[in-house]
N, C-alpha and C positions, 0 to 999 in steps of 0.2 A: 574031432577036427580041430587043429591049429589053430587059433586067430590073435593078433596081433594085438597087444595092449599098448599106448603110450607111455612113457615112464615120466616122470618129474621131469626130465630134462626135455621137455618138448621146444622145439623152436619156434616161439611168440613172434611174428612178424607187426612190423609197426601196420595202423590205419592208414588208409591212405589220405593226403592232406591234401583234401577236395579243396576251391576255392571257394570262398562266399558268394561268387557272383554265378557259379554253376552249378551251387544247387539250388535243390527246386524248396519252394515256397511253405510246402508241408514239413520239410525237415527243419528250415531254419527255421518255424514257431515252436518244433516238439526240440530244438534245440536251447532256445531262448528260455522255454517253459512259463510265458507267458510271461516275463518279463520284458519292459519296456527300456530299447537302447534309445537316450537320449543323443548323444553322441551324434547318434547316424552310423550307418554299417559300411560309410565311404568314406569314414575318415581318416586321413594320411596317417600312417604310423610314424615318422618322420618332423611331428608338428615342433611349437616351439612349449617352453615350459610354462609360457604363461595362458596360452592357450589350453595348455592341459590344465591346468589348475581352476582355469576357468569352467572348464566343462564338468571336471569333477565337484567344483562347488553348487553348479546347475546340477548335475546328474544328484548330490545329495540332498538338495532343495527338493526334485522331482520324487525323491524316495522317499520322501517324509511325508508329502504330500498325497503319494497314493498309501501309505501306510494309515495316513488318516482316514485316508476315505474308506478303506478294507475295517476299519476300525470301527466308522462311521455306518457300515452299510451292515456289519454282525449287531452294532447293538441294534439298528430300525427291526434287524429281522428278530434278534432277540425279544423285542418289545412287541411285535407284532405276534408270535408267537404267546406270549403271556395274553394280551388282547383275546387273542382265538383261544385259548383255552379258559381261559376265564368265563368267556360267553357260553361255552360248549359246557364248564362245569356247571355255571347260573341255573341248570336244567335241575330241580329235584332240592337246589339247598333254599338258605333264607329266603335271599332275595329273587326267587324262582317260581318257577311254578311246580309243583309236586311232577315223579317223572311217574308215566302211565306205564302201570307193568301189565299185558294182557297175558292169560293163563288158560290154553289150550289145550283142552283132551285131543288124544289121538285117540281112542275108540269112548264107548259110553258108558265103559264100569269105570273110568277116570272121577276120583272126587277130587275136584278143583278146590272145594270149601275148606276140606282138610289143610290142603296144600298151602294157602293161605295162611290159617289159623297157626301153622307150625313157623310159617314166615316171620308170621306177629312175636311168636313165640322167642326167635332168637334174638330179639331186642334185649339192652340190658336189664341186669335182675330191678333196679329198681322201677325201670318202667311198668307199671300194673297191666294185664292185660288189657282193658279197656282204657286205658290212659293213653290219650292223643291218639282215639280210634275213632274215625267218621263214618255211619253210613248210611249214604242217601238214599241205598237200595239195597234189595237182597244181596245184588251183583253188583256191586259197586261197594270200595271198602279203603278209606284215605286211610291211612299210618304214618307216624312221626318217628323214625328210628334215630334216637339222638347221639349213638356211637359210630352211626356213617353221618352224623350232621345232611342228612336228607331226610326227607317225603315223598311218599311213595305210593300209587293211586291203583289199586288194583282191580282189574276188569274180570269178570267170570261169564263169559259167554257159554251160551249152551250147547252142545256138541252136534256140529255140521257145517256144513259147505261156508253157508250164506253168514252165518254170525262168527265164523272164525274173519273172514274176508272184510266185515262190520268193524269186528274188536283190532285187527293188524293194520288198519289204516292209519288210528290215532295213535298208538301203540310206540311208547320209544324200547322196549324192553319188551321182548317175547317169550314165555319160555313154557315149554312142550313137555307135556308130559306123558312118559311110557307106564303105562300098567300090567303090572308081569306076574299078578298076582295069579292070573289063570294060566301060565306058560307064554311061552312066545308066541304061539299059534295065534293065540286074540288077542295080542298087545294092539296093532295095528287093523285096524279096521278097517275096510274097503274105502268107506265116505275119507276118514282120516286120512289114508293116504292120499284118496283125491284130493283133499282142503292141502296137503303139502305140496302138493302141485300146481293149485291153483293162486297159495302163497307165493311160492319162487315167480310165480309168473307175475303178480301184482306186484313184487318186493318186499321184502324182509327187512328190518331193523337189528340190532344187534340179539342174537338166539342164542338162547340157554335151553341146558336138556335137564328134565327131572325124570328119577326115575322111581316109579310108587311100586308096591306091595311085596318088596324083599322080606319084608319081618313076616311075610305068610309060610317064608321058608325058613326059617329060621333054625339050623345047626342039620340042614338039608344039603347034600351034592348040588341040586340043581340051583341055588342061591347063591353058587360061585357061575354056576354058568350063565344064570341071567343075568346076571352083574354084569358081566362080560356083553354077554346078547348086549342090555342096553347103551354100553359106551360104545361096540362096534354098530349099533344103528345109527347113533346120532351123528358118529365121526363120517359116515358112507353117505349122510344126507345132505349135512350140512360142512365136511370138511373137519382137520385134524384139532384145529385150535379151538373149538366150541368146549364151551365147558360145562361138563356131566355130573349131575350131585343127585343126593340119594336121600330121598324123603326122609330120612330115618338119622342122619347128618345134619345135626344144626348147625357148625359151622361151615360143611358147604353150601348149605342153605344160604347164610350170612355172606356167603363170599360170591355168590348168585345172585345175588341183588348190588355188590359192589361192585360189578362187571363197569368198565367204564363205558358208556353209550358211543359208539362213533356216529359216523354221521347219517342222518337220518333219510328217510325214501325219498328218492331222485325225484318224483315227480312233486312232490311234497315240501321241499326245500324253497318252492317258487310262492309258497301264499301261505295265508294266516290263518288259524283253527281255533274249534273252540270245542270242549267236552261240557258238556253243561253240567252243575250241579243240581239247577232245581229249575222250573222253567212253568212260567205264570203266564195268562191270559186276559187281558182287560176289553171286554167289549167295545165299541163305537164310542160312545154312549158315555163313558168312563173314562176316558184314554186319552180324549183330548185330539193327540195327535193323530191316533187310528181312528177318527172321524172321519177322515179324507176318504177320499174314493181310492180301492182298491185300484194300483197301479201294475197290479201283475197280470203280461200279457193282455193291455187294452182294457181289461174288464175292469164292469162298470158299478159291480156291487161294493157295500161297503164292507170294510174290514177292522178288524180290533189290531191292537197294538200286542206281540209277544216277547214276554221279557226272560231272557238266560242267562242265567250266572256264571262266571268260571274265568278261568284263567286263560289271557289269548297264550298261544301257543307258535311256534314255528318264527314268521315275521311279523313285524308290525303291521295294526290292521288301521287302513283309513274312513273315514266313517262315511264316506264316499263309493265305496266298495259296495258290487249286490253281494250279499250271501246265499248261499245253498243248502239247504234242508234236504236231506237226502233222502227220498219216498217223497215229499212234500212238493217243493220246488222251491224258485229266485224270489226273492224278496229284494228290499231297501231299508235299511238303515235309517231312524230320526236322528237319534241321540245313541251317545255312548256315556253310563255313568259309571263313576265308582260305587264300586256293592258299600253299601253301607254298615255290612258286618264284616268280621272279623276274617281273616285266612283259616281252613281249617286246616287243622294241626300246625301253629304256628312252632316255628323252634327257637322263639327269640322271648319265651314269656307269653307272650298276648294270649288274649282268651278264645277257645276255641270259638266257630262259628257250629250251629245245628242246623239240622239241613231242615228243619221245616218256619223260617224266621226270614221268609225271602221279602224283603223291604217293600212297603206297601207306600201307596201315596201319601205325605205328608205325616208319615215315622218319625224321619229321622230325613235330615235334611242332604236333600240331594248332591250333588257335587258333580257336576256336566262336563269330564274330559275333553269331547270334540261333540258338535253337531252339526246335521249336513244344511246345507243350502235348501235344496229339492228345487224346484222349477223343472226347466223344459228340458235338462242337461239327464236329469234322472231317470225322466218318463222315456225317454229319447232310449237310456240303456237298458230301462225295462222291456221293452219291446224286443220280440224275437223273431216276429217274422218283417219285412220289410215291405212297405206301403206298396200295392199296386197298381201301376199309371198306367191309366185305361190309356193311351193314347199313345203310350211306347210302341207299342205294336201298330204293323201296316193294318189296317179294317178298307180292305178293297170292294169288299163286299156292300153291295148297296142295301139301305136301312129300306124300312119298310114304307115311309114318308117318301122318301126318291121314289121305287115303286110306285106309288101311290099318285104320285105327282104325273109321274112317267108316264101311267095309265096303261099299264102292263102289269100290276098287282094281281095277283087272284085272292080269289079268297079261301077260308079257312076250309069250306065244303068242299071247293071244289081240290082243294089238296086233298083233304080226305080221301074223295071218291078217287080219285086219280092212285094212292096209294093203294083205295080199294083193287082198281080190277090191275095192278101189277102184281098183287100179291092172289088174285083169281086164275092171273094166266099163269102163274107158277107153279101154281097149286094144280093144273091141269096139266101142263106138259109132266109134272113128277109125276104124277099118276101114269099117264102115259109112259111115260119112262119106267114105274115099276109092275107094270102090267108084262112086260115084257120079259121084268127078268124073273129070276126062282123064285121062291119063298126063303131061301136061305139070303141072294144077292140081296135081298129089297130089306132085309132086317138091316145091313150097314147102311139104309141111307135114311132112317130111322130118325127124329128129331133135327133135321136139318134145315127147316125151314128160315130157321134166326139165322144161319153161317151167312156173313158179309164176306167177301171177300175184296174188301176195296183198304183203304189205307187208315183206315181209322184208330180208335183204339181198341173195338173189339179185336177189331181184325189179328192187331199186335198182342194181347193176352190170350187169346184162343191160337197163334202160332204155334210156341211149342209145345200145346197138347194134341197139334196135328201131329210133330213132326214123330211123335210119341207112341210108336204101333203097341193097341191093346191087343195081346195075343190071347187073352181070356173072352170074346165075346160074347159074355153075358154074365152077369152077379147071380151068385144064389142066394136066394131071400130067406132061405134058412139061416142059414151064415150066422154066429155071432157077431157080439163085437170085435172081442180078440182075432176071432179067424178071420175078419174085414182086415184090420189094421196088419196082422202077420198075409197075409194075402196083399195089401199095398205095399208092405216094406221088401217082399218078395220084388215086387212087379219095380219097385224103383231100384233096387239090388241090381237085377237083372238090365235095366236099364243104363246104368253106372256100369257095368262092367260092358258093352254093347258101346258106349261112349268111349272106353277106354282103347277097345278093337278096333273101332270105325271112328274116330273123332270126324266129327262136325259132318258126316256123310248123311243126307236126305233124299227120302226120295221123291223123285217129281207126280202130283198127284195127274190121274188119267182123266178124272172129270174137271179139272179146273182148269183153265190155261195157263201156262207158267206166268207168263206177263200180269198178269192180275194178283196168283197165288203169293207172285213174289215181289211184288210191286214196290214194296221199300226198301228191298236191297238193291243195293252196286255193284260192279266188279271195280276193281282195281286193278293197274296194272303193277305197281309193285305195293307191297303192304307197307314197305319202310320208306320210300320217297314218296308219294301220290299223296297228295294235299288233301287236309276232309279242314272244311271250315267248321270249327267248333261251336260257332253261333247259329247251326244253320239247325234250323225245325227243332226250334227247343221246346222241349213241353211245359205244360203253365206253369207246374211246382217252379219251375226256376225262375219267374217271376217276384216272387213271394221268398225268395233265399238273397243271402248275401256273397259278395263275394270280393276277396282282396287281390288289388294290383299288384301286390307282389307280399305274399305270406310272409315270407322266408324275413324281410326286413321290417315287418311290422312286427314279426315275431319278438327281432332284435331291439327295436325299439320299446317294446313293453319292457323287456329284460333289464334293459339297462335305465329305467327308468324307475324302476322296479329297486334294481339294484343300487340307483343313485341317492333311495327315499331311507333304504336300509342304513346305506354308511354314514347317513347323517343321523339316525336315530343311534346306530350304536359308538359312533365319537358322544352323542350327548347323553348317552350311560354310561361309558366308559369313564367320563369325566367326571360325573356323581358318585358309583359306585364302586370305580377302580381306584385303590391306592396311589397316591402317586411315588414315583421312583425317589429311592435315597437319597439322601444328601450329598454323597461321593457323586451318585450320577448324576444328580442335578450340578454339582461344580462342574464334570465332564463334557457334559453336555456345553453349558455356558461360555464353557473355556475352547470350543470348537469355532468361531468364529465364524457365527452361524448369521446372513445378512437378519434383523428384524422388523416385522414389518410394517409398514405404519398403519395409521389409524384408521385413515381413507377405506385400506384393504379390506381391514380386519372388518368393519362396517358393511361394506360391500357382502364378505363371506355370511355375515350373521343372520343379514337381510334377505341371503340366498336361502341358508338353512332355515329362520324360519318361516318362508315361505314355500319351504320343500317339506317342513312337518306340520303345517296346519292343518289338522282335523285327523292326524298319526295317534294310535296312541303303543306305545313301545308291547315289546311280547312281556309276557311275564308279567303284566298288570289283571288284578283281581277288578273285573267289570262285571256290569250289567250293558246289556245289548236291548235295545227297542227297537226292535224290528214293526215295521208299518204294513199295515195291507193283507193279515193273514186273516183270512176268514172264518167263520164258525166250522164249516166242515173240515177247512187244515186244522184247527186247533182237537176237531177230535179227532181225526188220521192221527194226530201226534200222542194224544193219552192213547188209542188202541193199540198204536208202537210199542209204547212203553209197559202200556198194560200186559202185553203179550209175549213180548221179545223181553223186558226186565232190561234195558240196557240204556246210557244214557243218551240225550238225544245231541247230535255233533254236529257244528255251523260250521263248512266250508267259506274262507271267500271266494270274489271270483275275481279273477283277471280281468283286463280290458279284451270287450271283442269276445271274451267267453260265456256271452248270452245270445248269442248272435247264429241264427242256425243255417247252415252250408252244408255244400257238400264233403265228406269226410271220408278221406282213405287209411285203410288199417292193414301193418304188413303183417301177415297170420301164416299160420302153420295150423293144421289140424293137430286134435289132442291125439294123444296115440291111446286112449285109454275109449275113444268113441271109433266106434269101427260101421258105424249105422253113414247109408248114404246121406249126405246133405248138399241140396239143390240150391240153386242162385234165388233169388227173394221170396225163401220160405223167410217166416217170423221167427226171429230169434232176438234172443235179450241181451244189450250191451252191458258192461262195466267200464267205464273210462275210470282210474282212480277212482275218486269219492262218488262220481254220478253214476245213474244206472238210464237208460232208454231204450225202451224195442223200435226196433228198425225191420226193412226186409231187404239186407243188404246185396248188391251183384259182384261176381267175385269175377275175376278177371287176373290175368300174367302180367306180369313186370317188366316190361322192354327195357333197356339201359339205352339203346339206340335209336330208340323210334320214339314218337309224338304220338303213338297208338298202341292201344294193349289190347287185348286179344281176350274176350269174353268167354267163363268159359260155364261149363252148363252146370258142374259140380265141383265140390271142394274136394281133390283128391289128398289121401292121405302121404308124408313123404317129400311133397314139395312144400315150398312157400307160394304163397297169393296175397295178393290184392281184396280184401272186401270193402265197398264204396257204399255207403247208407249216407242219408240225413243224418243229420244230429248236430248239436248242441258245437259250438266252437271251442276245441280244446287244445292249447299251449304244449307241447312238445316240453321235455319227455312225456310222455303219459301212457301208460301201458293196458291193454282191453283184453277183457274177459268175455268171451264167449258163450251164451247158455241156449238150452233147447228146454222148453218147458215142455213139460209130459200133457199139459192141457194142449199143445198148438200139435203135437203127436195125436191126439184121440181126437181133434175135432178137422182132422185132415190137414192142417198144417199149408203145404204147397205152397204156390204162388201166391195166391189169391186169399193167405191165413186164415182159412178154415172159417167155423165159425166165430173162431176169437176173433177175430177183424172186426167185428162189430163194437166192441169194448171201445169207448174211449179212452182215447190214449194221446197225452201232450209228455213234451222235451223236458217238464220240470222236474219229474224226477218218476222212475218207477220201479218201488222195492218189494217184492211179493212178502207175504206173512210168513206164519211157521205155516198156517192151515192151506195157503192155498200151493198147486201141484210142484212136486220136486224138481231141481233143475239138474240140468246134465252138463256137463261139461264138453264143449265140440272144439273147440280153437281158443290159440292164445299168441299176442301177438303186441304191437304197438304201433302206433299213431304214425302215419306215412307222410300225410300232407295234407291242407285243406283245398280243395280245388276245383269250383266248380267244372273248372273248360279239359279237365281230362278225358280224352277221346276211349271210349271202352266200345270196341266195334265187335259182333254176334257175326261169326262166317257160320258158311254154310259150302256145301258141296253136292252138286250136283254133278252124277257119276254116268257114264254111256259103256259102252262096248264097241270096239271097230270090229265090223262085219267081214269088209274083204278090206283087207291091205296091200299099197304097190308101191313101194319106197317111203315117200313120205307124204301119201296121199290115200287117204281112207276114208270108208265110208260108217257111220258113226250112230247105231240106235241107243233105244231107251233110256234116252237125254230130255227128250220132249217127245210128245204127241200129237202136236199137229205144225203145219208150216210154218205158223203166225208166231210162233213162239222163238223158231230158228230165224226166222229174221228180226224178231225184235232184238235178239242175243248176236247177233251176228254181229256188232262193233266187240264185242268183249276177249279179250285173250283167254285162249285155253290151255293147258296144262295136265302132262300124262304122271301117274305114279312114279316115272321111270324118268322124269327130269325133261322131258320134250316139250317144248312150247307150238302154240299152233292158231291157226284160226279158222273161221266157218267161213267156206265158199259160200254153199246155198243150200237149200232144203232138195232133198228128193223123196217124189212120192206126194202123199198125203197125211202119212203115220210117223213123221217127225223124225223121220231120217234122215240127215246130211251130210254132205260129203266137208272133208276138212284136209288142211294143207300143213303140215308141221315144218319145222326148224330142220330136222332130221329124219333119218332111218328109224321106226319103229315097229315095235314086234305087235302082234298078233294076241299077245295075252295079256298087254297093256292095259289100263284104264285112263279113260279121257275124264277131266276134272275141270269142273266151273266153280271158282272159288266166287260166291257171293260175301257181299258185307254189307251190315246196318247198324248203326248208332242205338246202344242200349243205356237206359237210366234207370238209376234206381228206383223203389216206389212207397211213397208213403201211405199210412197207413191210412181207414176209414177214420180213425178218430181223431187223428192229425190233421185232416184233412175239411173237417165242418165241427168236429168239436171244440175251437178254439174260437167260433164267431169269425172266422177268417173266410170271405168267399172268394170262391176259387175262381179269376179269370185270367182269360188270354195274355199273354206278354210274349215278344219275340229276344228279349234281351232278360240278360240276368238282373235282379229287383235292384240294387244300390249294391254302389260298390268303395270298399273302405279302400282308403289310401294310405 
């Protein structure tokens, strides 16, 4: 087919010459291009000559002047730029702190030592091997590589879940290693892959791939295909730009450790850290200042003084600040000193330091960087639970003096006996009542004599193991254990998918009256508009918690406070140990016409700063830390850490408000690698970053619309959820690990955590051993919001059948059982499967039938629906709850509340 080309001679028509004043406002700026008409865009073309001359002397005045500023604002960014990297390189050289490399097996034929020693190995020839080599531990291994002009601190954790998750917290430099010496099939090992899941989900630092045991193949086919194998794993895990080297390569060995570090874990970038090098213990007795009465969590015993060495890390740390012991828990701060030995592996000459010459009293003369205050500001932030005021709550109830007074008291006997014969007449009509039925009926009402069915809090923990039909009626006591626990996780299997068919459907019990069974639910009439007061029937724990007037800006308020203590410490390093700009720049600068300031000001500003850094001491400073108030049994929790795990021990600080325990929402996804059902406050163990705590958290949906969320019974896989537990106060970002211990699986687990409930258990910190049971991985997710007054409401549904129907009037069973029940329900709106709204004329009969009125036309195979709801809270644990010396009483209001 034909088609028509234009030839050179086509006819160009002119634009059209729009006016200035009719177009529009986006054209004339991509016209202008950001150039600024002094002129004005209405000025006569007509003018006179002097007028023009005028404006074009202004208009070249004006162009000199933003060419200044354009001039003016590349070098600020130019020089800021040098600032940030200057601080970002200070990581690993002289004047730094050594950079921490952690070294991760993927499965457990991985030699990490090796891997190491070949690191060491690519230093230059004149370097000896043990020349500027530290080590404080088997696993643990400082190096001075003087041809990248760094130090280099190398971690060898042992291979699994929990010490990879340990080693990638402090970690600026990760790098993983593939072992292909067996084929591919066992490079990657189940736990491995877990741990790189449950990395991505904590955060990663800058990742390097190693790949080990090519020289087993050595002039092999398959040593080109592993080769392969392991850069297409690393590139599919981690993405394209990661860099892949080969045990057997000492220069990319060398080029693997000069990776430049970006910026380090988001949650991590907010506080100050510490790796300890060596870490001592001074009794009471000795110490001086750990004399004092242990100030952790109120207790009363005394404590010795612990001292840690190392290099702060991350931000500047205040001596103000509590810190974190991770397994351990919160401490305080006396004193901050300089280590009185050397750097190890210095790269400027100095003499190395040896890790066992940790500075004893009266050595070698102290040198006290910052020390704290202490008083009533300290003890104040020690405290984790919040005082509580017997008198907040209403006490309508008359003491036993009023009584007494009253002359209407009884007494202790006669209570007694009065309990006696109610619990005689019970005992006699049940009898009566099972004489009557089978031998099969009379086994279900077996053990019943404890069921309350009034409002208490039996009442509310034995609900939903009503709501919970046993279709096995009876255990066989042959049974092992396995076949008990595969036999439980059946029967909650089957339950979880029963939840997922019938959501929130119950059925109404025949011997109990609804009114009573269900006594602290509601209806509502719509779930998004209908008011629930969030103060109403608080349970005690929230007494004894914190809570803030408005999170979101106190948040912002630490941040920038935080933020404001930083920029002062690093202008007074930048100023010390940044060069200052050349001579040319210094004329440029000068010659800018820059207003300067006076004296007054400059006074003012200094007085600011240093009152914004008293008791600071900048990162990258080689200290000692004296921590006050650890007691004899933390000091050996901390040798059995170390003794067992070989790793060093790491000081978190803590933020403001981040010892302070509330309630805490976490937005989660189940793992897809856990396919096991998991219930709302079974015992499960958190991760927040550096802290660890068992909780029994309640999971509940995410309304974007509503003031209410919607409870729900199990963590389904697939969606996102809400889980709400106690815990410890944590600052945003902060991302959570999820674990199921195999002990809270074998000792029944559930609601009410099994036997392990009894274990004491406090917020300071809780890290299991290598010995004690493995953990699993169920959800991962991050920090929603702190907030005690979030409404989590438990429905229910109560289901009927219409009998005969006549337009939109039917008559309505196995909803209730007897009259009392339909007319106590009878203000409540009902609702059909099929969208019909309706309500309860009145009962007919005797057997809890009623007749009902709808909205509409309704069919015959419909179902009528009583949507109930009741206010659910999380639950703390037994050893949370009296092993802390805290006793538990009434309060109708939340304990204090920050501002």
């Amino acid at each position: 087919m034909f088609h028509h080309r234009s030839g050179k001679l086509k006819q160009q028509n002119k634009r059209h010459k729009a006016r200035r004043h009719l177009a529009s406002k986006r054209a004339v700026k991509r016209e202008e291009g950001g150039k600024i008409n002094v002129g004005g865009g209405n000025a006569s073309v007509a003018s006179s000559s002097t007028s023009t001359q005028r404006t074009g002397n202004k208009q070249k005045t004006m162009d000199k002047d933003l060419k200044q500023d354009r001039l003016n604002r590349a070098r600020q960014a130019k020089e800021q730029k040098r600032q940030d990297l200057f601080l970002q390189r200070r990581i690993g050289s002289a004047d730094g702190p050594p950079r921490v490399v952690a070294l991760l097996p993927l499965s457990a034929f991985c030699d990490t030592a090796a891997v190491r020693d070949a690191l060491i190995k690519t230093r230059e020839p004149q370097q000896a091997v043990d020349d500027d080599v530290v080590k404080p531990s088997p696993r643990v291994t400082t190096a001075a590589f003087k041809s990248l002009k760094q130090r280099f601190t190398f971690l060898l954790p042992r291979f699994g879940l929990q010490d990879a998750l340990e080693a990638a917290r402090v970690a600026d430099l990760v790098i993983f290693i593939l072992d292909v010496s067996r084929g591919a099939e066992g490079a990657v090992a189940q736990e491995g892959d877990l741990a790189l899941s449950a990395l991505r989900a904590q955060g990663l630092p800058t990742t390097v791939g190693i790949v080990q045991g090519l020289e087993h193949h050595h002039g092999c086919k398959s040593q080109v295909e592993l080769r392969r194998y392991g850069h297409r794993f690393f590139e599919t895990e981690f993405g394209d730009k990661i860099k892949v080297a080969e045990s057997i390569n000492s220069a990319q060995l060398l080029r693997t450790l000069s990776t430049p570090t970006g910026p380090s874990l988001h949650w991590r970038q907010t506080r100050s850290y510490l790796v300890g090098e060596e870490v001592a213990w001074t009794p009471a007795e000795r110490g001086g200042e750990g004399g004092k009465k242990d100030m952790k969590m109120g207790a009363a015993e005394e404590g010795g003084v612990l001292r840690v060495r190392g290099f702060v890390r991350g931000k500047c740390l205040n001596v103000d600040q509590l810190l974190h012991l991770p397994g351990v828990g919160t401490y305080a701060m006396c004193r901050i000193l300089k280590a009185g030995v050397p750097e190890p592996c210095p790269l400027r000459g100095a003499r190395s330091s040896s890790s066992s010459d940790m500075m004893e009293e009266g050595e070698r003369e102290k040198v006290v960087l910052a020390e704290a205050m202490g008083g009533a500001a300290r003890e104040e932030a020690l405290k984790m639970w919040a005082e509580v005021d017997e008198l907040a709550g209403e006490q309508t109830w008359p003491s036993m003096e009023e009584e007494m007074e009253g002359g209407g008291a009884w007494s202790d006997e006669e209570e007694k006996g009065e309990a006696k014969d109610e619990e005689n007449e019970k005992k006699k009509k049940k009898k009566k009542l099972l004489k009557k039925m089978s031998e099969y009926q009379a086994s279900w009402f077996e053990g019943d004599e404890d069921e309350k069915e009034g409002a208490g809090e039996g009442a509310e923990e034995g609900e939903e193991e009503d709501e919970e039909e046993d279709d096995d009626g009876s255990t066989d006591m042959d049974l092992t254990t396995a076949d008990l626990q595969q036999q439980q996780q059946r029967k909650v299997k089957r339950l979880e998918e029963d939840e997922l068919e019938f959501p929130d459907e119950v059925q109404t019990p025949d011997d109990t009256p609804a009114k009573e069974r269900f006594a602290r639910y509601r209806a509502l009439k719509s779930f998004r508009t209908s008011p629930w007061d969030p103060y109403e029937s608080l349970p005690r724990e929230y007494a004894r918690i914190y809570k803030f007037s408005n999170f979101a800006s106190s948040h912002a308020r630490v941040m920038s406070e935080m933020e404001e203590v930083e920029r002062a410490q690093n202008q007074k390093l930048l100023s010390a140990l940044l060069p200052p700009p050349t001579a040319a720049e210094a004329v440029k600068e000068s010659g800018r016409g820059m207003e300067v300031e006076d004296g007054e000001k400059q006074e003012q500003e200094e007085e600011k700063e240093s009152s914004l850094l008293k008791g600071v001491v900048a990162a990258g400073t080689y200290v000692i830390l004296e921590i006050v108030g650890v007691s004899a049994a933390a000091w050996a929790q901390i040798q059995q850490q170390q003794q067992e795990n070989q790793r060093p021990l790491c000081v978190f600080s803590l933020l403001r408000y981040e010892n302070k325990v509330s309630v805490l929402h976490f937005n989660i996804q189940k793992h897809p690698s856990f396919d096991a059902p998991l219930k709302s406050k079974e015992r499960l163990l958190f991760y927040t970053g550096f802290r660890s705590f068992e909780a029994r958290p309640v999971f509940s949906e995410h309304n974007l619309n509503c003031d209410k969320h919607k409870f729900s019974r199990y963590l389904h896989g697939g969606r996102f959820a809400v889980a709400t537990a106690f815990g410890p106060v944590s600052m945003p970002p902060c991302p959570v690990l999820i674990f199921r211990t195999s002990a809270a699986v074998e000792e029944g687990g559930g609601e009410k955590g099994g036997a392990a409930a009894g274990r004491g258990v406090s917020f300071g910190g809780v890290l299991p051993s290598p010995t004690s049971p493995s953990l699993t991985l169920v959800a991962t997710g991050a920090l929603h919001t702190v907030d005690p007054d979030r409404i989590i409401l438990k429905r229910i549904l109560l289901t009927g059948y219409p009998v005969r129907v006549k337009r939109r009037t039917a008559v309505v069973k196995h909803m209730f059982y007897n009259p009392e029940d339909v007319k106590w329900f009878k203000p409540a709106e009902l609702s059909t499967k099929l969208g019909a709204a309706g309500h309860i004329k009145e009962p007919i009969g005797t057997h809890g039938l009623m007749k009902m009125r709808f909205n509409r036309i309704i069919s015959q195979s419909d179902t009528i629906c009583l949507p109930l709801f009741k206010r659910v809270f999380p639950k703390l644990l037994p050893g949370q709850q009296e092993g802390e010396g805290l006793e538990l009483k009434g309060g109708e209001e939340v304990g204090e509340k920050i501002k």
